[in-house]
PyMOL commands that place a pseudoatom at each C-alpha (Angstrom):
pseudoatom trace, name=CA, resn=UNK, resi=1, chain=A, elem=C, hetatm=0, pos=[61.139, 174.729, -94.661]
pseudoatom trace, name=CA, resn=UNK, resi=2, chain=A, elem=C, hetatm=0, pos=[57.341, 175.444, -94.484]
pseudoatom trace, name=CA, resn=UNK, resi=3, chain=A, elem=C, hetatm=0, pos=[57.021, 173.274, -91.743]
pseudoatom trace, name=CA, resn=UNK, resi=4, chain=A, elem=C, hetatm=0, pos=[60.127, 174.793, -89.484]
pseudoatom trace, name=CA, resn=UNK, resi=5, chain=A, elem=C, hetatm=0, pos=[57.939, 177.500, -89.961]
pseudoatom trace, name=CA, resn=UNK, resi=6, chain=A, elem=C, hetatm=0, pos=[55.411, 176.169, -88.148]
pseudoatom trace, name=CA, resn=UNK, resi=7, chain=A, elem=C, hetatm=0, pos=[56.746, 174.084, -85.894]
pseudoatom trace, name=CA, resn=UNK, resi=8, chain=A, elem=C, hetatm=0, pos=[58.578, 176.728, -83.517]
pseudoatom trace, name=CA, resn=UNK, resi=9, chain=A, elem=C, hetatm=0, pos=[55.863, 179.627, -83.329]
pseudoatom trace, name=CA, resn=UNK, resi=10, chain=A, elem=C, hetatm=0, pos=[53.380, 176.333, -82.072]
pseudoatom trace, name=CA, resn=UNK, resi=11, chain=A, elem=C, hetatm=0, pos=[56.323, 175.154, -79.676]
pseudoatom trace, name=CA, resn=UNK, resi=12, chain=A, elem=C, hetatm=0, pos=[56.584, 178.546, -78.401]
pseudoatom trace, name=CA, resn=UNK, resi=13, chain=A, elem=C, hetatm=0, pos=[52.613, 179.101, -78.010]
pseudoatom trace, name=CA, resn=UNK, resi=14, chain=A, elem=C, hetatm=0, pos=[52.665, 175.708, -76.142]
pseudoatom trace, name=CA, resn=UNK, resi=15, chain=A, elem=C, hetatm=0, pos=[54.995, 176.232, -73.712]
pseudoatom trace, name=CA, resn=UNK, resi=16, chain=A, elem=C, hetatm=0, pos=[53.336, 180.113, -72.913]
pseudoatom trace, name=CA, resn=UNK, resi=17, chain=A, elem=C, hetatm=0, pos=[50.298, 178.108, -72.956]
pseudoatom trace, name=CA, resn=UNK, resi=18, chain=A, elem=C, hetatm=0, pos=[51.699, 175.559, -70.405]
pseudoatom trace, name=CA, resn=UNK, resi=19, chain=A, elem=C, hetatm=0, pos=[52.916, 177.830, -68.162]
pseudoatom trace, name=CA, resn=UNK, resi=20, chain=A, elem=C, hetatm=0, pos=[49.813, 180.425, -68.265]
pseudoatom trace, name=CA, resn=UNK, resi=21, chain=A, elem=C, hetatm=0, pos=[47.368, 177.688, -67.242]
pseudoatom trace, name=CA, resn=UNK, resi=22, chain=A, elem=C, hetatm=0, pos=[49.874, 176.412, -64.323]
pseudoatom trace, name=CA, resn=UNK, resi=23, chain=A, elem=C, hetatm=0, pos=[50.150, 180.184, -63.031]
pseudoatom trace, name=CA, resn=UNK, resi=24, chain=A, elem=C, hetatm=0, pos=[46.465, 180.220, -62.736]
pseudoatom trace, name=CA, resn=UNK, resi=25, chain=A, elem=C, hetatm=0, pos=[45.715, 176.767, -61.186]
pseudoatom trace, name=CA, resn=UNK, resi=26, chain=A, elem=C, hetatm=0, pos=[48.742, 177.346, -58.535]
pseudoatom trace, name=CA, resn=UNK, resi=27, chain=A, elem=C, hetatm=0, pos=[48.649, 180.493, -57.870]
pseudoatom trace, name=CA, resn=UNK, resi=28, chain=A, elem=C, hetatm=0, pos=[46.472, 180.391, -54.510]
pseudoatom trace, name=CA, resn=UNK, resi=29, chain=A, elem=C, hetatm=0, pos=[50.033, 178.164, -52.570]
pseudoatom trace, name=CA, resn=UNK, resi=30, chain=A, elem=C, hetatm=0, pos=[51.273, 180.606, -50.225]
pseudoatom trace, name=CA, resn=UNK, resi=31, chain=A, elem=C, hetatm=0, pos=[54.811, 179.648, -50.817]
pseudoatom trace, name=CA, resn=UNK, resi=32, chain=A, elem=C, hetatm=0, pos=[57.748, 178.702, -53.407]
pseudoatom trace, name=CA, resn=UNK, resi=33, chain=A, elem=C, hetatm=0, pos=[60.649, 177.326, -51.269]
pseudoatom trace, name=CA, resn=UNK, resi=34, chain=A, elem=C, hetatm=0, pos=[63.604, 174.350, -51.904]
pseudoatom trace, name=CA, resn=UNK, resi=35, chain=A, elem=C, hetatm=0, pos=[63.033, 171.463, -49.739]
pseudoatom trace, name=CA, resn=UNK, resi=36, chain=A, elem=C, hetatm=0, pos=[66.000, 170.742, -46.975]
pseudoatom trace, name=CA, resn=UNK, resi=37, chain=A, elem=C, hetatm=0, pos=[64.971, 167.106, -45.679]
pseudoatom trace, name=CA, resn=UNK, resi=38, chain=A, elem=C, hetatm=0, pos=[62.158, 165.014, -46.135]
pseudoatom trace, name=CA, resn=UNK, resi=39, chain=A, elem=C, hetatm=0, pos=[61.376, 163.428, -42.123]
pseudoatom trace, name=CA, resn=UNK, resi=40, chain=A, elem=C, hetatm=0, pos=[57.979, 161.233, -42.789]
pseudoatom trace, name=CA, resn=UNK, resi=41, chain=A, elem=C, hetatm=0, pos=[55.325, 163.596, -42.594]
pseudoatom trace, name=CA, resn=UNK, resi=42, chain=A, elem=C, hetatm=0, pos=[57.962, 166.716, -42.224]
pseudoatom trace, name=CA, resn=UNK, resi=43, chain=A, elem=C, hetatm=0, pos=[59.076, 168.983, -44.699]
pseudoatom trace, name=CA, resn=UNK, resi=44, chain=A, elem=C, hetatm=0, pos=[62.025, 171.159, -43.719]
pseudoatom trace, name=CA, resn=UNK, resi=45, chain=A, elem=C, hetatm=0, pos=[62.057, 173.644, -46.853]
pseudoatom trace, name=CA, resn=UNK, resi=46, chain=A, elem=C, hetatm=0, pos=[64.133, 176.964, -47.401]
pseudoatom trace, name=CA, resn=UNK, resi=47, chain=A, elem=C, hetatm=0, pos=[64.679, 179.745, -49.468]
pseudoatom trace, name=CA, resn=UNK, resi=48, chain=A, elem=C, hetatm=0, pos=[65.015, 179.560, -53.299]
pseudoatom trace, name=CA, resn=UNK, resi=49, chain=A, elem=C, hetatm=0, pos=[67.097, 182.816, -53.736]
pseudoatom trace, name=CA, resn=UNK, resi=50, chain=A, elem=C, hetatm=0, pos=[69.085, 183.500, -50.800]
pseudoatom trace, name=CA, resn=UNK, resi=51, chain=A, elem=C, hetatm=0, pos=[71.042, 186.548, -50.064]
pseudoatom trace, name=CA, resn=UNK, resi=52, chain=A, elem=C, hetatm=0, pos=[74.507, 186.377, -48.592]
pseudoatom trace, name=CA, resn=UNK, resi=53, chain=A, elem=C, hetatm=0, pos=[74.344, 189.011, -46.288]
pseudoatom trace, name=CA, resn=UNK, resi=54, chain=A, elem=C, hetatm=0, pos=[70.676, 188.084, -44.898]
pseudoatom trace, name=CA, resn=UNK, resi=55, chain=A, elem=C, hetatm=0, pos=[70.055, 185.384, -42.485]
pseudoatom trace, name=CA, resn=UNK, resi=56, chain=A, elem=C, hetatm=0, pos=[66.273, 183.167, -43.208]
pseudoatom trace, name=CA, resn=UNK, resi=57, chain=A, elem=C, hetatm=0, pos=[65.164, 180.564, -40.996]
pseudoatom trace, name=CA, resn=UNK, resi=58, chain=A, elem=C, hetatm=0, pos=[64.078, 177.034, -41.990]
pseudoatom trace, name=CA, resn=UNK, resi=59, chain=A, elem=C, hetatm=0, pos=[60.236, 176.278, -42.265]
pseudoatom trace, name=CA, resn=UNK, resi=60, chain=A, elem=C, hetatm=0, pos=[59.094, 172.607, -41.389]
pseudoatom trace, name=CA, resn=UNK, resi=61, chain=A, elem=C, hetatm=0, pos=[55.895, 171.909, -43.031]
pseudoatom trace, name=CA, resn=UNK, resi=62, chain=A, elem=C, hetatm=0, pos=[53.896, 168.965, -40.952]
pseudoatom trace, name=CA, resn=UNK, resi=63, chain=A, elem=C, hetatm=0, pos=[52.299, 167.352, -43.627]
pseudoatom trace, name=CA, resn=UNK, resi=64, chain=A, elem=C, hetatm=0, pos=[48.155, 166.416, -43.244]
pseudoatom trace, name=CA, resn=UNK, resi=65, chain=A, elem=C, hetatm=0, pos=[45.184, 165.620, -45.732]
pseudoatom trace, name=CA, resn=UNK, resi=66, chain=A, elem=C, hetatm=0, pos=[44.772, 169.946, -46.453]
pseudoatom trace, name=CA, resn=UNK, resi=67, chain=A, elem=C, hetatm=0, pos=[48.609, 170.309, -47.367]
pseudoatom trace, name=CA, resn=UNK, resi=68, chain=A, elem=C, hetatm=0, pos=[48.847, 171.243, -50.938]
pseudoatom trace, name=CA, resn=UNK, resi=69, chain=A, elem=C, hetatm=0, pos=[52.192, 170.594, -52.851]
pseudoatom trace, name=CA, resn=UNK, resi=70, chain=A, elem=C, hetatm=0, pos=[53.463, 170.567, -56.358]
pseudoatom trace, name=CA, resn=UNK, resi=71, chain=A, elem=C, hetatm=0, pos=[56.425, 171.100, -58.303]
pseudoatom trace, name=CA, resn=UNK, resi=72, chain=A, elem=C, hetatm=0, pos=[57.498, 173.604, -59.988]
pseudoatom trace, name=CA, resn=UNK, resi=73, chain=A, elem=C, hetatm=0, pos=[58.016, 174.059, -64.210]
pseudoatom trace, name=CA, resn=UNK, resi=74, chain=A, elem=C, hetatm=0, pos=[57.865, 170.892, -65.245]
pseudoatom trace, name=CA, resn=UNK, resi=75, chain=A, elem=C, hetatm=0, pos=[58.086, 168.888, -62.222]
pseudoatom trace, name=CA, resn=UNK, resi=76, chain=A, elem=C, hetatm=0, pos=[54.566, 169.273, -61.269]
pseudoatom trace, name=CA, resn=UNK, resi=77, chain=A, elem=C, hetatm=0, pos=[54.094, 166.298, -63.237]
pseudoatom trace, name=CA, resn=UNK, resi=78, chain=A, elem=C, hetatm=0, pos=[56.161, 164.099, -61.127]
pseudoatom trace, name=CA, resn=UNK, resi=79, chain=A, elem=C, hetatm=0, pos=[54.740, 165.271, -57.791]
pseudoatom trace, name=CA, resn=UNK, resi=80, chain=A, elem=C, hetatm=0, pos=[51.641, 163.346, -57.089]
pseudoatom trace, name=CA, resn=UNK, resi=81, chain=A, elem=C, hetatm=0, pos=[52.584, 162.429, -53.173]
pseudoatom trace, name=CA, resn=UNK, resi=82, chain=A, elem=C, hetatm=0, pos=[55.101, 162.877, -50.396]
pseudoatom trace, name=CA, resn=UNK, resi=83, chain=A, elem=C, hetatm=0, pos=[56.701, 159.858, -51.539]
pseudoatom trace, name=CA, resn=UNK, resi=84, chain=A, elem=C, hetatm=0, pos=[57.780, 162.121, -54.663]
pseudoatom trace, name=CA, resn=UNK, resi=85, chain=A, elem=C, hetatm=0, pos=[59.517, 164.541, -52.892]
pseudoatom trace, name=CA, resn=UNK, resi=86, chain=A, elem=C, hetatm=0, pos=[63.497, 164.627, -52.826]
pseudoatom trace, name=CA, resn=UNK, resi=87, chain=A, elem=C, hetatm=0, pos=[66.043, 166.560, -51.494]
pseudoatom trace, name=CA, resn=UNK, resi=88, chain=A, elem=C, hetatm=0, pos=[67.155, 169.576, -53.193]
pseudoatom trace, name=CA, resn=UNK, resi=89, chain=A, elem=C, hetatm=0, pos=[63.493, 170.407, -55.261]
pseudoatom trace, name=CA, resn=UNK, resi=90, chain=A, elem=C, hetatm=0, pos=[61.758, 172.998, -55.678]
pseudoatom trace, name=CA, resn=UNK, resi=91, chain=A, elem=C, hetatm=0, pos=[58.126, 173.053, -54.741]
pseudoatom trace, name=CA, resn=UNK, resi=92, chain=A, elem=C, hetatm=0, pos=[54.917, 175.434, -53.747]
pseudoatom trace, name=CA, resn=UNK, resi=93, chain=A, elem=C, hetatm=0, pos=[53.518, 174.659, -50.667]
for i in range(1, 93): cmd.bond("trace and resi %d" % i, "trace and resi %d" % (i + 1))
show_as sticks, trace
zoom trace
């Protein structure tokens, strides 16, 4: 029981931990967007939260050696190049 104790307050102060440190190293990427289609060196991303009665317009992103892109949560461990990147994720670009 002692350890149960322990165990969840430390889960809890990794994860705010985790997520403290990636707010700080990411949080110069101008934007957080869902990507639409992967084309090569394209990127056709869109909005995350999208209102119905609002219309938004696609973004390509053209891909070169000063583009910066990661995940987001969890998934910025399994975004280390633009062969990574799928349909449907979400990213900061």
């Amino acid at each position: 029981m002692k350890i149960l104790k322990w165990v969840i307050p430390s889960i809890f102060l990794i994860i705010t931990f985790w997520y403290a440190i990636d707010l700080i190293r990411y949080s110069d990427f101008d934007e957080k967007k869902l990507i639409s289609e992967v084309n090569g060196d394209i990127l056709v991303l869109s909005e995350l939260r999208i209102d119905p009665e609002a219309s938004y317009k696609e973004l390509e992103v053209e891909i070169t050696g000063e583009t910066k892109i990661t995940g987001l949560g969890l998934n910025t461990l399994f975004v280390n190049s633009i062969d990574d990147l799928k349909h449907g994720q979400k990213v900061r670009v």
